[in-house]
N, C-alpha and C positions, 0 to 999 in steps of 0.2 A: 498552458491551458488555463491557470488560475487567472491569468491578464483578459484572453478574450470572455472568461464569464464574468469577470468585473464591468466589461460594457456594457454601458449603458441602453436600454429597448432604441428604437430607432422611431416607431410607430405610435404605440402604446406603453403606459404603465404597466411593467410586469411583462410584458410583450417581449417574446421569443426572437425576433431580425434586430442584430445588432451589425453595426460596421464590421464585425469580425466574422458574419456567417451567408453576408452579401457583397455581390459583384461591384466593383469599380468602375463608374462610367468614363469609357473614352473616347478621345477623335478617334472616326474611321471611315473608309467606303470601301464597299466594296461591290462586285457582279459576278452574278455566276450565270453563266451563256446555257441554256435549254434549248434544245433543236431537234427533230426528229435525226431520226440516225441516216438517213437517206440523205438531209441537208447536209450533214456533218462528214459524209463521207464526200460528198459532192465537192465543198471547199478544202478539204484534207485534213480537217479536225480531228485532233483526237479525240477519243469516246473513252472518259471515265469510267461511267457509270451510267445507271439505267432509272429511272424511274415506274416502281412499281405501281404504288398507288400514294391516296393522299386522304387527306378527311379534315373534315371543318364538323366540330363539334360544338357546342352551346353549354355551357357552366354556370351557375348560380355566379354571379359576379361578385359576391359578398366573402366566394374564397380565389383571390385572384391567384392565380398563376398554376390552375391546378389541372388547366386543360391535356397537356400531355396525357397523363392519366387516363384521358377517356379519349381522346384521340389516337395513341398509337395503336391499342387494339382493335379501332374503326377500322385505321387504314392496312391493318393489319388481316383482318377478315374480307377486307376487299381485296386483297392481293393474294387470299388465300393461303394465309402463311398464320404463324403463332407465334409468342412471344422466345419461345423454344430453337426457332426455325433462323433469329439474330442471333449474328457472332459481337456484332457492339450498338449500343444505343447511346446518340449524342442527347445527350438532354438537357436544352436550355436551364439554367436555372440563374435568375437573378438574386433567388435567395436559396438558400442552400433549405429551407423547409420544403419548396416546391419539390427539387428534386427529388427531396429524401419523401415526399408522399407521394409521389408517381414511384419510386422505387416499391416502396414497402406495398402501392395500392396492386402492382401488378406482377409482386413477387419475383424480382430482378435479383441476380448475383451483381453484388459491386465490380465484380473482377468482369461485367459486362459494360457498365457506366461509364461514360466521360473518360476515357483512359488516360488521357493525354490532361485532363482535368477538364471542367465547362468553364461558364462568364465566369463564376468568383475568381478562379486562377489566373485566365485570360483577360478576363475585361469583356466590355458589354458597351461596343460600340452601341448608339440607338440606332435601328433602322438597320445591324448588319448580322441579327442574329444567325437566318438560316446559312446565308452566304459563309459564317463564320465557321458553323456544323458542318458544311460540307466540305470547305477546307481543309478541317482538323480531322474530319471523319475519313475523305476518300483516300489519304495517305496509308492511314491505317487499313484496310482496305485491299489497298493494293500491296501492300506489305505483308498479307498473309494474315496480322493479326485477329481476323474475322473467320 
């Protein structure tokens, strides 16, 4: 613990994201195949999971990465469900302050968060975030974990 608070801001003077409390950028790709379930039974796919709802939310850009926060509960009221109603929430974070203010903004149990860990532990393909969530997520999932 005494090494990572010796590092140095990343950002800013005095500034909180250091190399030790942000995600690792690396090679990736990846796809995650969406189809209505009618197609998906028609070519013999298996069906994961289900898509309840979704939400595109608008943030002050001056605090970046803070949209989860205001987005899960969107899409969460659109699917008629409550914070209460998830067994896990994957929750991107490329800095570990994003996560930890969507945590604390929407009063989360950690033993609900990233179980398997988010990007900092994983890594933070660009361009494979959600693909990477559902990956790590639908296991757990279907494991009972949830």
């Amino acid at each position: 613990m005494k090494s990572l608070g010796a590092l140095k801001p990343a950002f800013k003077v005095g500034g909180s994201t250091t190399a030790g409390n942000s995600s690792q950028v690396l090679d990736g790709a990846s796809l995650v195949w969406l189809a209505r379930r009618s197609v998906a039974i028609k070519m013999g796919l298996p069906i994961i999971g289900r898509m309840h709802s979704f939400a595109v939310v608008g943030v002050d850009p001056s605090y970046m990465g803070i949209g989860p926060a205001f987005a899960i509960p969107a899409a969460l009221e659109k699917a008629g469900l409550s914070v209460r109603d998830v067994g896990i929430f994957e929750i991107n974070e490329a800095f570990a302050s994003q996560a930890s203010m969507t945590v604390d903004h929407l009063k989360l149990s950690m033993d609900k968060v990233n179980p398997k860990g988010g990007a900092i532990a994983l890594g933070h393909p660009p361009g494979c975030t959600g693909s990477r969530q559902i990956a790590t997520l639908m296991p757990e999932l279907k494991l009972g974990f949830a």
